[in-house]
PAPA-838658 format. One record per residue: residue in one letter; residue number from 1; x, y, z of N, C-alpha, C, O in turn. Coordinates in steps of 0.1 Angstrom, whole numbers, plus 5000, padded with zeros to 4 digits. Layout:
// residues N
+---+-----+------+------+------+------+------+------+------+------+------+------+------+------+
: r :   k :  nxx :  nyy :  nzz : caxx : cayy : cazz :  cxx :  cyy :  czz :  oxx :  oyy :  ozz :
+---+-----+------+------+------+------+------+------+------+------+------+------+------+------+
: A : NUM :    X :    Y :    Z :    X :    Y :    Z :    X :    Y :    Z :    X :    Y :    Z :
...
+---+-----+------+------+------+------+------+------+------+------+------+------+------+------+
This chain:
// residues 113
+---+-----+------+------+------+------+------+------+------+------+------+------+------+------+
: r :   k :  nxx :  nyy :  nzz : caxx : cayy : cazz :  cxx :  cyy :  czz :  oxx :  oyy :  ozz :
+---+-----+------+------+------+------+------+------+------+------+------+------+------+------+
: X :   1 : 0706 : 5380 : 0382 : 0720 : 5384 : 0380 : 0727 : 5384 : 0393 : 0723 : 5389 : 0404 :
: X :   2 : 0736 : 5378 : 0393 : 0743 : 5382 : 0406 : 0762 : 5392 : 0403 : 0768 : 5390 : 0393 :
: X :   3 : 0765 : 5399 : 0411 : 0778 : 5403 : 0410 : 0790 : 5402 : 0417 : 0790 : 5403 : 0429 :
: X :   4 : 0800 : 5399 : 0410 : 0814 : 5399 : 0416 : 0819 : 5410 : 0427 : 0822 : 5422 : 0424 :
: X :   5 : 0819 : 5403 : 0443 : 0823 : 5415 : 0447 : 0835 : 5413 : 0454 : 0835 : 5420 : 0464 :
: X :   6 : 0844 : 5407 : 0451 : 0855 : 5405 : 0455 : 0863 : 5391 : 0456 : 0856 : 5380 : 0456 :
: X :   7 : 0876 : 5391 : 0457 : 0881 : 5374 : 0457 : 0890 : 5375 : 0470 : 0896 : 5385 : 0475 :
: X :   8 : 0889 : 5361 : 0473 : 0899 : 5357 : 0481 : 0908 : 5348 : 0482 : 0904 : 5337 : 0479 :
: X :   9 : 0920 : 5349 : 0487 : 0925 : 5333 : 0483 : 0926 : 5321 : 0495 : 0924 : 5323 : 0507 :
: X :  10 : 0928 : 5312 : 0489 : 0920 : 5297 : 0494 : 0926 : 5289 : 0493 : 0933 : 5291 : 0482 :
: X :  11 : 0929 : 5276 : 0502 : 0943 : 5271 : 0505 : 0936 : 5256 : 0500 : 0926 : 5252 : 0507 :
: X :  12 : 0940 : 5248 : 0488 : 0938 : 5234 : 0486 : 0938 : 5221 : 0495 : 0944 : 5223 : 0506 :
: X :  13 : 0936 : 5213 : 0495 : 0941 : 5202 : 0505 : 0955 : 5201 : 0502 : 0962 : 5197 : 0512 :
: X :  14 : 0961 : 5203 : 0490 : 0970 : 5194 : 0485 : 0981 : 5205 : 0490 : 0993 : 5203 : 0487 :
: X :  15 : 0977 : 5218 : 0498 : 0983 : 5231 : 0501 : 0984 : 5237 : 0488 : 0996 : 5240 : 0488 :
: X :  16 : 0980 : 5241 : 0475 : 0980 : 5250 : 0469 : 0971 : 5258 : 0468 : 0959 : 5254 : 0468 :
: X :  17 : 0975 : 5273 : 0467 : 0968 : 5286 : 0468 : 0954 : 5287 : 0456 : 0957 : 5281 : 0446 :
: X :  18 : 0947 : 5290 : 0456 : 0941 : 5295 : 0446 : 0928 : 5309 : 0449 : 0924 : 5314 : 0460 :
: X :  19 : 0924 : 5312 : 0436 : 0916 : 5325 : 0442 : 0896 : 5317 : 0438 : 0891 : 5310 : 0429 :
: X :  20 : 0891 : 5324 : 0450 : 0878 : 5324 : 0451 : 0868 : 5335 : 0441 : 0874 : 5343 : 0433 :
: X :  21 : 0858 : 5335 : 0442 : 0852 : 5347 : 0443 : 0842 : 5348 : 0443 : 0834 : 5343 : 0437 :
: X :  22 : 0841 : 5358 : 0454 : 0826 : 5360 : 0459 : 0819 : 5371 : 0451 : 0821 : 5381 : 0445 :
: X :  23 : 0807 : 5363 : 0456 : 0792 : 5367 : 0445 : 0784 : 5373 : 0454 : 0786 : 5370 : 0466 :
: X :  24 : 0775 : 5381 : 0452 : 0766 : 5385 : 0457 : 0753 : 5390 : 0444 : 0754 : 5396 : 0434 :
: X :  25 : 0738 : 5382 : 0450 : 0726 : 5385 : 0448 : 0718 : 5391 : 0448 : 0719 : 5399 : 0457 :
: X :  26 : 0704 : 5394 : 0440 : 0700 : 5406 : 0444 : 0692 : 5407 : 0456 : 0691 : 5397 : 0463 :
: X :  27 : 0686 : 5420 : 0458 : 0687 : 5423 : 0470 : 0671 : 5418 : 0472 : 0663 : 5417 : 0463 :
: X :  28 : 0668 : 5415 : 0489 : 0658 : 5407 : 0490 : 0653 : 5414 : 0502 : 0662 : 5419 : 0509 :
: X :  29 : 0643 : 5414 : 0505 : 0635 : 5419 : 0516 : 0633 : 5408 : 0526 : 0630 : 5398 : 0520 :
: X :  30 : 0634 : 5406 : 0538 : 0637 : 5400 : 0545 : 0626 : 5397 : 0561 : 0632 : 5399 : 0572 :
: X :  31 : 0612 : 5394 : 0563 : 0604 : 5397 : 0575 : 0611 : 5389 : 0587 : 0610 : 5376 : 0588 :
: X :  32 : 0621 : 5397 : 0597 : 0625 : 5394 : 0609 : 0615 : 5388 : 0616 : 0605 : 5394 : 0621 :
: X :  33 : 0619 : 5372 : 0619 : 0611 : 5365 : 0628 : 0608 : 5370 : 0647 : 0600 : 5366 : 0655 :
: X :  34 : 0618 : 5380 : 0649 : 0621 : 5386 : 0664 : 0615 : 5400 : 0660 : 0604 : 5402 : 0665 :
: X :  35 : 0620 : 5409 : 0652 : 0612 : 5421 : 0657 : 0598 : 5422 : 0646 : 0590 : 5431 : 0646 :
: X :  36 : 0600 : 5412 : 0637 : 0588 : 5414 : 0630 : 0586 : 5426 : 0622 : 0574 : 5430 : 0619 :
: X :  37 : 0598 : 5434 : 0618 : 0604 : 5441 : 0609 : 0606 : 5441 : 0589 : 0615 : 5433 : 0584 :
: X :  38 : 0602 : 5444 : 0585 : 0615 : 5437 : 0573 : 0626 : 5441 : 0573 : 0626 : 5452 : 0580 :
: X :  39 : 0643 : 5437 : 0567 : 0651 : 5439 : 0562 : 0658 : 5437 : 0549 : 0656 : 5426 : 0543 :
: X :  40 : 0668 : 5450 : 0542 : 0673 : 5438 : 0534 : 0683 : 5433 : 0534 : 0692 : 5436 : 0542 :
: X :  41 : 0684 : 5424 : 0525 : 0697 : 5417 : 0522 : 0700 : 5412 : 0511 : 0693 : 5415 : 0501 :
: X :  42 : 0711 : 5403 : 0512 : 0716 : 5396 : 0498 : 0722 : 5385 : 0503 : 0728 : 5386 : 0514 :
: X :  43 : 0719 : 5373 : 0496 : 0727 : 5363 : 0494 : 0738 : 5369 : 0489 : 0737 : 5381 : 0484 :
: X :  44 : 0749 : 5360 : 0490 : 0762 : 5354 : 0491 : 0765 : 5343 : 0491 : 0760 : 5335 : 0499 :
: X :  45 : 0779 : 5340 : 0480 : 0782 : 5329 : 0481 : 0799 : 5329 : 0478 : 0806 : 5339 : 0479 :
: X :  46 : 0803 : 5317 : 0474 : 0823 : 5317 : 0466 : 0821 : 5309 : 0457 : 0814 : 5298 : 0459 :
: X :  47 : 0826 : 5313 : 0444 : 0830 : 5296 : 0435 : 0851 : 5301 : 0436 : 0858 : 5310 : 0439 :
: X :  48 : 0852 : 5289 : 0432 : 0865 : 5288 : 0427 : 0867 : 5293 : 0416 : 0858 : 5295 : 0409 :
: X :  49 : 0881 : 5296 : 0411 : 0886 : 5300 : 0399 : 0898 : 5296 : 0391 : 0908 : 5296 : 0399 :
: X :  50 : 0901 : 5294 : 0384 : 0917 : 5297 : 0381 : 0922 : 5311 : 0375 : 0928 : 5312 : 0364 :
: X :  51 : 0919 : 5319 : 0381 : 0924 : 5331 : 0375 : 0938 : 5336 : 0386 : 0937 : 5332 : 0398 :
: X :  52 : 0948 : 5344 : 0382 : 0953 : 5347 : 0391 : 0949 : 5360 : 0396 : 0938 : 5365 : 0392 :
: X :  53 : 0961 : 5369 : 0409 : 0951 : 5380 : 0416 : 0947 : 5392 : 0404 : 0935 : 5395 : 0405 :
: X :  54 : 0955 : 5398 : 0394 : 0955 : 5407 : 0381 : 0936 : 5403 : 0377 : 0927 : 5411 : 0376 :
: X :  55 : 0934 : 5390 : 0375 : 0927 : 5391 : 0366 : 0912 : 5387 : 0375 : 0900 : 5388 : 0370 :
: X :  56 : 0915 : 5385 : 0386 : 0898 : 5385 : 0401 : 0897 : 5399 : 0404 : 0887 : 5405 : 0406 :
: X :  57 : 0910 : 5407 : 0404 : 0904 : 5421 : 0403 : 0896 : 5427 : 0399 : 0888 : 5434 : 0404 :
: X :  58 : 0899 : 5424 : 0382 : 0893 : 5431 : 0369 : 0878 : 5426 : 0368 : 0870 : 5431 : 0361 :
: X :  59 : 0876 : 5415 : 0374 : 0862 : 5412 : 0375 : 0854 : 5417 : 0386 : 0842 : 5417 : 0385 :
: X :  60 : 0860 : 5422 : 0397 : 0852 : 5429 : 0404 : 0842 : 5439 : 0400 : 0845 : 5445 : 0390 :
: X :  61 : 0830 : 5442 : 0406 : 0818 : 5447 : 0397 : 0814 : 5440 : 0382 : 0810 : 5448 : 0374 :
: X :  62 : 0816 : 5428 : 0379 : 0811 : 5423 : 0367 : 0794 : 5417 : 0372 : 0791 : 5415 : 0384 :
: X :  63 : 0788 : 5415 : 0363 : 0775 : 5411 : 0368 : 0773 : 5397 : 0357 : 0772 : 5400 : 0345 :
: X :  64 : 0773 : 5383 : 0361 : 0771 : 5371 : 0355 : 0756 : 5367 : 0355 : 0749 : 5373 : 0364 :
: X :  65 : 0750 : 5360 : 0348 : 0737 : 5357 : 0346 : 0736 : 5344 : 0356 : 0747 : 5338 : 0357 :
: X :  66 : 0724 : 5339 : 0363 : 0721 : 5334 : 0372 : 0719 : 5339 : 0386 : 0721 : 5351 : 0389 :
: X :  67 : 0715 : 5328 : 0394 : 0711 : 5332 : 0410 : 0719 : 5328 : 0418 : 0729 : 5321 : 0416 :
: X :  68 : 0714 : 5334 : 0429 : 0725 : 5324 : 0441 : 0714 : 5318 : 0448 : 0704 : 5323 : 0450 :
: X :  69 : 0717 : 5306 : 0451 : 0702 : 5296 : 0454 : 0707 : 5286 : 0468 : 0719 : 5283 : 0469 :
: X :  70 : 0695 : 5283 : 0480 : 0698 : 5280 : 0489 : 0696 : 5265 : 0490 : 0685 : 5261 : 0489 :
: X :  71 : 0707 : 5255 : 0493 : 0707 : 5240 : 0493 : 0710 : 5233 : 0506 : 0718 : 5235 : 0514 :
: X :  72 : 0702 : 5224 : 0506 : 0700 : 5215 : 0521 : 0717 : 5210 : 0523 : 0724 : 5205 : 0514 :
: X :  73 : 0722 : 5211 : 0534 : 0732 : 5203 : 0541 : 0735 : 5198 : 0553 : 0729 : 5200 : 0564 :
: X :  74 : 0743 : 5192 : 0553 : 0746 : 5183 : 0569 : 0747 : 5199 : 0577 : 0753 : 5210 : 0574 :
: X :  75 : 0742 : 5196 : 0586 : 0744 : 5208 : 0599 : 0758 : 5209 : 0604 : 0766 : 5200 : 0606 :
: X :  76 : 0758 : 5221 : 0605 : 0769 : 5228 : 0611 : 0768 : 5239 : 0616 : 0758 : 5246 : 0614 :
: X :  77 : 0780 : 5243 : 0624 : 0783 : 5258 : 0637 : 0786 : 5267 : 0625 : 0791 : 5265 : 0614 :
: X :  78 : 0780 : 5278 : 0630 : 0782 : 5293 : 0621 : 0783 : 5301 : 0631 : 0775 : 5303 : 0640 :
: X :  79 : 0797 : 5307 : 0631 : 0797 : 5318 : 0645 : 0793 : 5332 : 0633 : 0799 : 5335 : 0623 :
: X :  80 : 0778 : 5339 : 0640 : 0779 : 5352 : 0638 : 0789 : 5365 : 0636 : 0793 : 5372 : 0645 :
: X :  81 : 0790 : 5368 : 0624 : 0803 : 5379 : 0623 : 0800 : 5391 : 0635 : 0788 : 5396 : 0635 :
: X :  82 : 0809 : 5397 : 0644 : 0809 : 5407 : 0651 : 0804 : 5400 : 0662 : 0801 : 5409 : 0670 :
: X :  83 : 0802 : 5390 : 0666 : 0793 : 5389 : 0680 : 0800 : 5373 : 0680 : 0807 : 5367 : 0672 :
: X :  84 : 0795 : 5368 : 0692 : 0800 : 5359 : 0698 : 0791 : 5345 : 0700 : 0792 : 5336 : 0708 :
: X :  85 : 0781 : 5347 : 0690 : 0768 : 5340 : 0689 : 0771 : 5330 : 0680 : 0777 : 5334 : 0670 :
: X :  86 : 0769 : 5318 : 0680 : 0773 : 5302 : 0675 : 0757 : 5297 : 0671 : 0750 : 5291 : 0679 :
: X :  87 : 0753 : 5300 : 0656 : 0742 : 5288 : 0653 : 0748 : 5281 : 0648 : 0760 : 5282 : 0644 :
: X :  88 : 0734 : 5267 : 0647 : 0735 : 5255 : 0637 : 0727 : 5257 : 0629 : 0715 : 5260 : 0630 :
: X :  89 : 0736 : 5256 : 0614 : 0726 : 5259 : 0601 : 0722 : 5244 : 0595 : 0724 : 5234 : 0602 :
: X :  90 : 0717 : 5243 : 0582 : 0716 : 5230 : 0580 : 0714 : 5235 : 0563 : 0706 : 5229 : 0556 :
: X :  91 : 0721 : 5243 : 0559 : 0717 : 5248 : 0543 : 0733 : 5255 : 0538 : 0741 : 5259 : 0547 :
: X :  92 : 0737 : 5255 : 0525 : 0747 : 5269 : 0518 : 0740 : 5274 : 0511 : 0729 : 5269 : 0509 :
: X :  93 : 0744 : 5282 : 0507 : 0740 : 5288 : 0496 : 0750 : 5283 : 0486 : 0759 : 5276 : 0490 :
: X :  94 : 0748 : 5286 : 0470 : 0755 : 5282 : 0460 : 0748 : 5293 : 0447 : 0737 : 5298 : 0446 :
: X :  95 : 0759 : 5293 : 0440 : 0758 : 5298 : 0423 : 0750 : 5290 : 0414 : 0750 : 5278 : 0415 :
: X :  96 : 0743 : 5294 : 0405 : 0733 : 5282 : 0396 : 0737 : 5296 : 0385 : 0735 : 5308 : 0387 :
: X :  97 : 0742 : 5291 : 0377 : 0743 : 5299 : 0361 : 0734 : 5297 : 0354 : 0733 : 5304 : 0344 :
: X :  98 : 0723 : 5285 : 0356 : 0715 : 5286 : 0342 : 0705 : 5279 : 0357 : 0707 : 5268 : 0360 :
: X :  99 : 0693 : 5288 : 0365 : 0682 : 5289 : 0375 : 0671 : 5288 : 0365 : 0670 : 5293 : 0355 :
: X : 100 : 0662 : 5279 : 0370 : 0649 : 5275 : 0360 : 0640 : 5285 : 0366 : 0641 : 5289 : 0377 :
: X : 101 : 0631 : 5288 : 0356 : 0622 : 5295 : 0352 : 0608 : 5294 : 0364 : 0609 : 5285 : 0372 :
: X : 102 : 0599 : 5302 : 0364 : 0585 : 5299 : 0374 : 0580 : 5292 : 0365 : 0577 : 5281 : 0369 :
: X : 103 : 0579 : 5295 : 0352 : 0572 : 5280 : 0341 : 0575 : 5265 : 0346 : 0567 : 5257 : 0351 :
: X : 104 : 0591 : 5264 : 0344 : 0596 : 5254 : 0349 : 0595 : 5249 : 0357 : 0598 : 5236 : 0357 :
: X : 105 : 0592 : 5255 : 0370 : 0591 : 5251 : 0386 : 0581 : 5246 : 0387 : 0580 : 5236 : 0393 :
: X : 106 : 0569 : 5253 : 0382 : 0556 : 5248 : 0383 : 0551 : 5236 : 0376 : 0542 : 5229 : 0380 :
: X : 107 : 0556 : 5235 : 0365 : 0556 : 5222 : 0352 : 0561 : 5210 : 0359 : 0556 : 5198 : 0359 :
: X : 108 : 0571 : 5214 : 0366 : 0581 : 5200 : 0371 : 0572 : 5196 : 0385 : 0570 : 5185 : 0388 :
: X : 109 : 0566 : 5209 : 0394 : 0562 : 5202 : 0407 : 0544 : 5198 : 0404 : 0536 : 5194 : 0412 :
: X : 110 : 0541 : 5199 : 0390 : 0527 : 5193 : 0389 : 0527 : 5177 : 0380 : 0519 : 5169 : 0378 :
: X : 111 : 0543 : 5180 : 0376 : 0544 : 5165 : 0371 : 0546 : 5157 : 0381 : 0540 : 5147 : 0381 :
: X : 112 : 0555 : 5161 : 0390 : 0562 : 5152 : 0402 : 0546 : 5150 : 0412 : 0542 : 5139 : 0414 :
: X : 113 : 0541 : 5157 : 0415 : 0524 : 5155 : 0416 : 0515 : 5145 : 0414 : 0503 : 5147 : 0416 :
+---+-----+------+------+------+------+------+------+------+------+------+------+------+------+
């Protein structure tokens, strides 16, 4: 499950407005490669919408079925929020409404096998 935790609005190429809305995942335990700690966390992600602001509110705290799942991409700069620190990532995250099963995963990587 992931939840609605808020929207934002988001400027088209064409310059029109529309509203986002961010998702958040459940919560995951996290082994820190530096202090060798765990933490947690959550994925995050945005889809688009056409709702106006009245109705991205009313969905805040709604809980939709699916994951938020991590996908390979062209590299780019990510400046660290609060700090002044610039990596290169090479992944987003994204929404999957219908995330396949451990059945599934394992079926498909012993066929592709």
């Amino acid at each position: 499950m992931v939840t609605v935790t808020d929207f934002v609005k988001r400027t088209a190429a064409d310059g029109k407005e529309f509203n986002a809305l961010m998702l958040q995942g459940e919560i995951e335990m996290i082994l820190s490669k530096k202090s060798g700690r765990y933490y947690a966390t959550a994925r995050t992600c945005s889809i688009t919408s056409t709702f106006n602001d009245l109705v991205c509110q009313s969905l805040v705290g709604k809980q939709l079925p699916g994951n938020i799942e991590k996908m390979e991409s062209d590299p780019y700069e990510y400046r660290i929020p609060n700090s002044d620190e610039v990596v290169t990532l090479n992944y987003v995250y994204y929404y999957n409404p219908n995330p396949k099963s451990v059945e599934q995963e394992v079926f498909e990587t012993k066929a592709a096998a």
